[in-house]
N, CA, C and O atoms as CSV, one atom per row, in Angstrom:
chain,resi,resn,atom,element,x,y,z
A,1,UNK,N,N,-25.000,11.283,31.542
A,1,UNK,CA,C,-25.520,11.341,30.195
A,1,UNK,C,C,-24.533,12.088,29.291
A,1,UNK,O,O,-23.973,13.080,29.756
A,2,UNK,N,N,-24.212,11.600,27.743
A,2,UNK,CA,C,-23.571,12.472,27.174
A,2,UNK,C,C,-24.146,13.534,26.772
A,2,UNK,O,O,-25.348,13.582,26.510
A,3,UNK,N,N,-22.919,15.028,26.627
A,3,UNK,CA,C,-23.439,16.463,26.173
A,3,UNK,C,C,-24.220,16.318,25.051
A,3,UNK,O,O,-25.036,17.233,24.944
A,4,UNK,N,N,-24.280,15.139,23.797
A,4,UNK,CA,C,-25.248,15.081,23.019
A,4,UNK,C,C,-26.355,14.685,23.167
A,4,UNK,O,O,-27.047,14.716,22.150
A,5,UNK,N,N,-26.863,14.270,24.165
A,5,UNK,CA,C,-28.262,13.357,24.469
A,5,UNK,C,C,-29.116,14.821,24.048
A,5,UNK,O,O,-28.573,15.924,23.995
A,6,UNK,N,N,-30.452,14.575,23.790
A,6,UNK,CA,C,-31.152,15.093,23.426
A,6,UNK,C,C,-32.510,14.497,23.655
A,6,UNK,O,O,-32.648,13.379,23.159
A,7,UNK,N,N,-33.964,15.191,24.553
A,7,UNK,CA,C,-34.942,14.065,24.799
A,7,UNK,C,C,-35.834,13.773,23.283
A,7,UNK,O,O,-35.987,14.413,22.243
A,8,UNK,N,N,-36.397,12.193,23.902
A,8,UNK,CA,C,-37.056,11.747,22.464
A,8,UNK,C,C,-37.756,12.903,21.462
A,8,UNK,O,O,-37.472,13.212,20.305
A,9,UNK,N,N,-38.739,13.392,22.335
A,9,UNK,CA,C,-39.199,14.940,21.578
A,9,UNK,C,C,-38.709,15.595,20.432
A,9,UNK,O,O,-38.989,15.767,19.245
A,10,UNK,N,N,-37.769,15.920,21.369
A,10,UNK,CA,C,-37.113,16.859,20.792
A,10,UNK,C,C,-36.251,16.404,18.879
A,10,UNK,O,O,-36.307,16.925,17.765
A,11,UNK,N,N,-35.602,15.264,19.447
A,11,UNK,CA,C,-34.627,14.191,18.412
A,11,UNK,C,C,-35.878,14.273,17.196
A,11,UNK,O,O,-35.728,14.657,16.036
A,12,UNK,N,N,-37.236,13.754,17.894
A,12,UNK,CA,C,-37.962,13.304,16.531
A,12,UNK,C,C,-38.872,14.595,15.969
A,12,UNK,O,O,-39.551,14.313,14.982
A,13,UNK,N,N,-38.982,15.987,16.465
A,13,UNK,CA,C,-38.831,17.147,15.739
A,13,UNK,C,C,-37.964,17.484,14.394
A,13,UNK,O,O,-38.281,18.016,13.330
A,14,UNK,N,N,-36.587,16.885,14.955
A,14,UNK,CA,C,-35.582,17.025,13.970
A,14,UNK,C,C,-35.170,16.132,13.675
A,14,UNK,O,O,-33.939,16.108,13.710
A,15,UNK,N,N,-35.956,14.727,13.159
A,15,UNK,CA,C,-35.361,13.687,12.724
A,15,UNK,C,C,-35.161,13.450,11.402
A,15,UNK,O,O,-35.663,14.297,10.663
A,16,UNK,N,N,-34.448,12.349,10.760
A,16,UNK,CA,C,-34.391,12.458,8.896
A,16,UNK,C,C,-33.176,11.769,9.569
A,16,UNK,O,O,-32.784,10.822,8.887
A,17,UNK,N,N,-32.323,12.003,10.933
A,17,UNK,CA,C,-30.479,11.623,10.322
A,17,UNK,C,C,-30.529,10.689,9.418
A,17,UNK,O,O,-30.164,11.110,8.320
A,18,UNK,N,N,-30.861,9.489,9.432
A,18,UNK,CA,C,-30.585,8.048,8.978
A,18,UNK,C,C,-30.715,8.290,7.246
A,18,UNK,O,O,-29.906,7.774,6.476
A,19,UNK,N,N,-31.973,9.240,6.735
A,19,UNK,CA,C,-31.916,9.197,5.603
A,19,UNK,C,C,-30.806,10.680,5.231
A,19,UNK,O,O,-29.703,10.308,4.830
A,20,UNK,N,N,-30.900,11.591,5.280
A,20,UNK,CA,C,-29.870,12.550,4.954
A,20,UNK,C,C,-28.474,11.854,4.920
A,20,UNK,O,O,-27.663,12.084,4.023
A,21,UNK,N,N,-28.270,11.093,5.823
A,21,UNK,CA,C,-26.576,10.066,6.120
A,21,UNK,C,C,-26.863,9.568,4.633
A,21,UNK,O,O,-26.298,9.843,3.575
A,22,UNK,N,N,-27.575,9.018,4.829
A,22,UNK,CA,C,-27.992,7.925,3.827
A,22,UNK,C,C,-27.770,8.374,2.630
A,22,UNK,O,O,-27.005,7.725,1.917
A,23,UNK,N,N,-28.438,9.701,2.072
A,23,UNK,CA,C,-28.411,10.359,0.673
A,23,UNK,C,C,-26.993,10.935,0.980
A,23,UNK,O,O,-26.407,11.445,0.025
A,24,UNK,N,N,-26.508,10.920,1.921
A,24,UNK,CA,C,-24.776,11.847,1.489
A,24,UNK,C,C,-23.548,10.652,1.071
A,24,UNK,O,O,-22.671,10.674,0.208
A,25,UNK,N,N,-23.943,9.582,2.143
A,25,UNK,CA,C,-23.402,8.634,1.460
A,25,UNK,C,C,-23.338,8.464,-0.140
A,25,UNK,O,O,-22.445,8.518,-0.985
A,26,UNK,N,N,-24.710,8.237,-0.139
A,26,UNK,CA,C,-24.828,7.749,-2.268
A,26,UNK,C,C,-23.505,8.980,-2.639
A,26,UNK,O,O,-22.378,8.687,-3.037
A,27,UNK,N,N,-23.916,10.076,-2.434
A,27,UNK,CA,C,-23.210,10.947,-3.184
A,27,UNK,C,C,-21.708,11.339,-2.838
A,27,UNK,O,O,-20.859,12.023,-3.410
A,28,UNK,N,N,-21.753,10.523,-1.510
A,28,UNK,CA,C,-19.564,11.262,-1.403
A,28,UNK,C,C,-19.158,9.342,-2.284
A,28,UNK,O,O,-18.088,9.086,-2.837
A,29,UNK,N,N,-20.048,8.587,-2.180
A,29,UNK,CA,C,-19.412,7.183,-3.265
A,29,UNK,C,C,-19.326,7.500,-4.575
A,29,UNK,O,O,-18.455,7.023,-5.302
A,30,UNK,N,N,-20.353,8.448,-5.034
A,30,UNK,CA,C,-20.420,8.622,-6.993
A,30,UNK,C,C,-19.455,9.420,-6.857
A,30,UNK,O,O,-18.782,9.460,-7.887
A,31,UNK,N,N,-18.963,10.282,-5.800
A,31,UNK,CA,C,-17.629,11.092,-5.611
A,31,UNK,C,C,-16.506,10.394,-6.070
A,31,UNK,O,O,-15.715,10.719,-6.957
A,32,UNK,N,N,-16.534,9.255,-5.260
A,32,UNK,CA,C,-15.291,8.686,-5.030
A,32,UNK,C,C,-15.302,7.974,-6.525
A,32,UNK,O,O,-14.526,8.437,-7.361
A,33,UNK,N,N,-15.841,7.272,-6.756
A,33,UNK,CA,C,-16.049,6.524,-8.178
A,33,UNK,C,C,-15.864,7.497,-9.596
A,33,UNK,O,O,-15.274,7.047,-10.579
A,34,UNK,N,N,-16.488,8.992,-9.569
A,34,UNK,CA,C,-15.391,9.332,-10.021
A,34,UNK,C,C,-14.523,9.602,-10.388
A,34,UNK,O,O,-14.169,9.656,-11.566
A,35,UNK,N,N,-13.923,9.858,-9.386
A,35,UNK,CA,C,-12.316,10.123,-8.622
A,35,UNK,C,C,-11.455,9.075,-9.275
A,35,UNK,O,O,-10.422,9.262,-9.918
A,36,UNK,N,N,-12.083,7.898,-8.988
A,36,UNK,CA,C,-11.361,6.628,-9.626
A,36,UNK,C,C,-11.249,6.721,-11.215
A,36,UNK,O,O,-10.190,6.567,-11.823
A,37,UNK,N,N,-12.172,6.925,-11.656
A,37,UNK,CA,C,-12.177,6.687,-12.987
A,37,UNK,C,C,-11.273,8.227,-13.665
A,37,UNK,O,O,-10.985,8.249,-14.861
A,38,UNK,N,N,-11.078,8.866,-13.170
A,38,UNK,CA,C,-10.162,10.337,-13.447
A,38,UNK,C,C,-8.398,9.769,-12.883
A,38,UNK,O,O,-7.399,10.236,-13.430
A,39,UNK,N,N,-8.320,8.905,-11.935
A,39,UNK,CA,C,-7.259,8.889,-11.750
A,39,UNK,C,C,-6.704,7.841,-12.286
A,39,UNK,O,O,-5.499,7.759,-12.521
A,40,UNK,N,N,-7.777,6.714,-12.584
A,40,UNK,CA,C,-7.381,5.715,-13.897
A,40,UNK,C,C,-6.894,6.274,-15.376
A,40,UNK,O,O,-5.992,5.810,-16.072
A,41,UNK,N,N,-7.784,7.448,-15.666
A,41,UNK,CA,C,-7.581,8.082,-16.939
A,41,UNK,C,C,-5.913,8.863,-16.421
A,41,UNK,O,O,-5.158,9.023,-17.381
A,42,UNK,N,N,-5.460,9.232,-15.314
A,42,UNK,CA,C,-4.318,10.095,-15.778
A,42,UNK,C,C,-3.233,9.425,-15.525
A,42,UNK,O,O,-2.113,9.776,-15.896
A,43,UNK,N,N,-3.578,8.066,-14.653
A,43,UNK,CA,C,-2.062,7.058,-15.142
A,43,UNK,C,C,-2.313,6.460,-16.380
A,43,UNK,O,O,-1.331,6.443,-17.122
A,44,UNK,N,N,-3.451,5.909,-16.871
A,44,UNK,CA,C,-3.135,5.905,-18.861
A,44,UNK,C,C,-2.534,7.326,-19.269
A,44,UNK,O,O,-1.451,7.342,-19.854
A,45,UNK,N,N,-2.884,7.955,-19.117
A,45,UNK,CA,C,-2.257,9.325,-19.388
A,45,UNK,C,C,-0.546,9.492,-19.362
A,45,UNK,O,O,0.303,9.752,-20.216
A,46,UNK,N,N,-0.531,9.220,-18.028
A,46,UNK,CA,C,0.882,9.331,-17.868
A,46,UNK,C,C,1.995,7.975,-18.267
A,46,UNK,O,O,3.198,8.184,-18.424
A,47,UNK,N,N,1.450,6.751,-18.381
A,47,UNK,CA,C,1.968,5.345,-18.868
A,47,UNK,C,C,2.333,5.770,-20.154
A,47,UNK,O,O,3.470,5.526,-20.558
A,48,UNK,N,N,1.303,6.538,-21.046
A,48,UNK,CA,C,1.586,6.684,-22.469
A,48,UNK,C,C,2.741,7.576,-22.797
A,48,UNK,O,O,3.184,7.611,-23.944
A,49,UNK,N,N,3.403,8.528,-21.519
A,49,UNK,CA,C,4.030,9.107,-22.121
A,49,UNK,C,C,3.940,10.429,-23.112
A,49,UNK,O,O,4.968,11.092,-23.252
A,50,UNK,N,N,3.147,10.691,-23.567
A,50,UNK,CA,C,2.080,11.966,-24.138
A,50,UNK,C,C,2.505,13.787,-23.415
A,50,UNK,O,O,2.193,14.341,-22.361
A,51,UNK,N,N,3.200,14.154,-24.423
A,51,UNK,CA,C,3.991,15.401,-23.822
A,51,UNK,C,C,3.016,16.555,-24.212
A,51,UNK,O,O,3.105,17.579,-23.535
A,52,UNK,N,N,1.945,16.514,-25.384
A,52,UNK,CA,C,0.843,16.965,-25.822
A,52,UNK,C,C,-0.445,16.593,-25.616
A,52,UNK,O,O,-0.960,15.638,-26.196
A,53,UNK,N,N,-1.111,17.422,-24.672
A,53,UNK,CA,C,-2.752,17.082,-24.324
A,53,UNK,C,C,-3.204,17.337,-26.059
A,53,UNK,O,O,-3.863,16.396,-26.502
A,54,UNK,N,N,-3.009,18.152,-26.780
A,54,UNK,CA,C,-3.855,18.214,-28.198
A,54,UNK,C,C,-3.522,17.059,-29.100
A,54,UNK,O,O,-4.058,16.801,-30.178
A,55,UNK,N,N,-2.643,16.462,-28.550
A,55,UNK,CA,C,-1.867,15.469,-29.627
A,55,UNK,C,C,-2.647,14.234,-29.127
A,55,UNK,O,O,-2.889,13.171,-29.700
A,56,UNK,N,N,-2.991,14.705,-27.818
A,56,UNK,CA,C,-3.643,13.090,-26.822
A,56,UNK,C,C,-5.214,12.806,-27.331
A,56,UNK,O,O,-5.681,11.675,-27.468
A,57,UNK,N,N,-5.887,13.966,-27.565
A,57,UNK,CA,C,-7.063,14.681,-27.583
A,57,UNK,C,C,-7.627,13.819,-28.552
A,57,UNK,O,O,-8.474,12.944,-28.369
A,58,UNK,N,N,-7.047,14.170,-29.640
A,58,UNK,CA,C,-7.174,13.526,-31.415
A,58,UNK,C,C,-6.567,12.144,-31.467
A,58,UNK,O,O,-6.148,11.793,-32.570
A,59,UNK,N,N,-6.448,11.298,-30.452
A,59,UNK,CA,C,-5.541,10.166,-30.433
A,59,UNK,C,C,-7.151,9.241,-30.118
A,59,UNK,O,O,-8.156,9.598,-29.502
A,60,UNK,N,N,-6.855,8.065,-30.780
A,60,UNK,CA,C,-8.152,7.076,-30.645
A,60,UNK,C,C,-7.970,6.858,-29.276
A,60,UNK,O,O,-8.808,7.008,-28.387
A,61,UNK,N,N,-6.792,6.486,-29.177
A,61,UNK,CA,C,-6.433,5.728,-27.675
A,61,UNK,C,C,-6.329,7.037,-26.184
A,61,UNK,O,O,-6.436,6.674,-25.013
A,62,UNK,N,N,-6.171,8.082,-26.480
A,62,UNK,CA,C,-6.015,9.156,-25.700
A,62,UNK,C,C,-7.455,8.592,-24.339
A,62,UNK,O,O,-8.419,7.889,-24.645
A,63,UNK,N,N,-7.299,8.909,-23.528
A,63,UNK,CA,C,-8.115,8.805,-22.057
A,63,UNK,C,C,-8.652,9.522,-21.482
A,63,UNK,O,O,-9.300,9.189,-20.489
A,64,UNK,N,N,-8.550,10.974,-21.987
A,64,UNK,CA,C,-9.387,12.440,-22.096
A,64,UNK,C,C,-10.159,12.678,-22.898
A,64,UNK,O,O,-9.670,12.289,-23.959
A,65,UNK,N,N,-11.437,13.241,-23.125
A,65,UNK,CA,C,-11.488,13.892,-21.122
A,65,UNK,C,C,-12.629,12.607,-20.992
A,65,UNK,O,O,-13.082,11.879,-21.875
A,66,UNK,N,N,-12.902,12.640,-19.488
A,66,UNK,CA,C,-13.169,11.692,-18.588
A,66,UNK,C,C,-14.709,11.690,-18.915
A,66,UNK,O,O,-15.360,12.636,-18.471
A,67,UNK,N,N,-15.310,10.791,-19.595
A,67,UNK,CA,C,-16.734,10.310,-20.139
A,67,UNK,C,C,-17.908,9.005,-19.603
A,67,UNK,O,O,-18.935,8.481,-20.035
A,68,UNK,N,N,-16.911,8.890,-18.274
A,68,UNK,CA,C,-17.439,7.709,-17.678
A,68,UNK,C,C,-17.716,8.688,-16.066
A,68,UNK,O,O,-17.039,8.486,-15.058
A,69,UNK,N,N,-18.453,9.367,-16.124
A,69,UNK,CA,C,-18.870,10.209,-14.687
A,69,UNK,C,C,-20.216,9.433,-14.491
A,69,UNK,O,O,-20.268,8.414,-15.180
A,70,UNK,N,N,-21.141,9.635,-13.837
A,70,UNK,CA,C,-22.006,9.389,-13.285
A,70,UNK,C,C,-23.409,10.480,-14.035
A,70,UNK,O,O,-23.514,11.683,-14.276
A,71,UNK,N,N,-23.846,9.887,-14.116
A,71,UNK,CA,C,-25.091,11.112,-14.839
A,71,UNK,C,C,-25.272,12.056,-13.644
A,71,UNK,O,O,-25.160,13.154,-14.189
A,72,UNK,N,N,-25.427,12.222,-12.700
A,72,UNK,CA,C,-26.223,12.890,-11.560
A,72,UNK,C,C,-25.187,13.963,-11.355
A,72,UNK,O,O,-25.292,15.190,-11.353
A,73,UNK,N,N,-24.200,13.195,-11.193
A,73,UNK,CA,C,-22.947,14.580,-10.657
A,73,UNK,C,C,-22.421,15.158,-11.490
A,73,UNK,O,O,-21.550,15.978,-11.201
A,74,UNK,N,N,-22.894,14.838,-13.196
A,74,UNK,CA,C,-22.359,15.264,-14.068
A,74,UNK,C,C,-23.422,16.644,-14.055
A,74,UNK,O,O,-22.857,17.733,-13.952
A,75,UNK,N,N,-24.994,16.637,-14.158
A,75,UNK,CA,C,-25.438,17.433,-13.856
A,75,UNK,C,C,-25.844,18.740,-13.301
A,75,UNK,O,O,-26.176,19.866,-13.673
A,76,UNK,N,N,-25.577,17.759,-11.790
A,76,UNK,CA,C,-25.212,18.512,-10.725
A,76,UNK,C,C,-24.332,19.538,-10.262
A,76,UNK,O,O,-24.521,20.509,-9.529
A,77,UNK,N,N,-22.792,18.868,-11.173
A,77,UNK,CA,C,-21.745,20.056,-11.085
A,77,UNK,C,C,-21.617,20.951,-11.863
A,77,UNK,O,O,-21.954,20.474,-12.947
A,78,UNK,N,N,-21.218,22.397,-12.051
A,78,UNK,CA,C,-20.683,23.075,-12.795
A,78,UNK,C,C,-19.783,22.398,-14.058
A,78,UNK,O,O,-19.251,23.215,-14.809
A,79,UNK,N,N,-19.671,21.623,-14.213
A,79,UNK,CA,C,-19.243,20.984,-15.686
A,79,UNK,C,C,-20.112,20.706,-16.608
A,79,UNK,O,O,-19.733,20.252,-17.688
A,80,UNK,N,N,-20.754,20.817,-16.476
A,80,UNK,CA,C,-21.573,20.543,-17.789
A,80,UNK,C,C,-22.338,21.874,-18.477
A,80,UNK,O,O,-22.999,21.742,-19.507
């Protein structure tokens, strides 16, 4: 038997894995997504050439700061 086996009992005392997996998933993907959308914004960033973040800031076209987050993790994190 492997060192993790554990009897039925016991497993369904402490069961949930499937949903806890489940809810960490959702949240390391709105992670990753994002991640994406921040690292999309800093190659526009860096394509443009832009030697001034204040100059970028006040620019229609500027890609800062990053306004396409996710409501939940926007919340959730210390940024807001």
């Amino acid at each position: 038997m492997p060192s993790c086996w554990r009897p039925a009992a016991t497993t369904a005392a402490h069961g949930g894995l499937q949903e806890r997996a489940a809810a960490k998933l959702a949240e390391v993907d709105a992670k990753i997504a994002d991640l994406a959308t921040i690292r999309t914004a800093l190659v526009v960033a860096v394509e443009a050439g832009r030697d001034d973040l204040t100059v970028c800031a006040f620019s229609a076209c500027c890609p800062i700061p990053f306004t396409e987050f996710t409501e939940e993790n926007c919340r959730a994190g210390p940024c807001c």
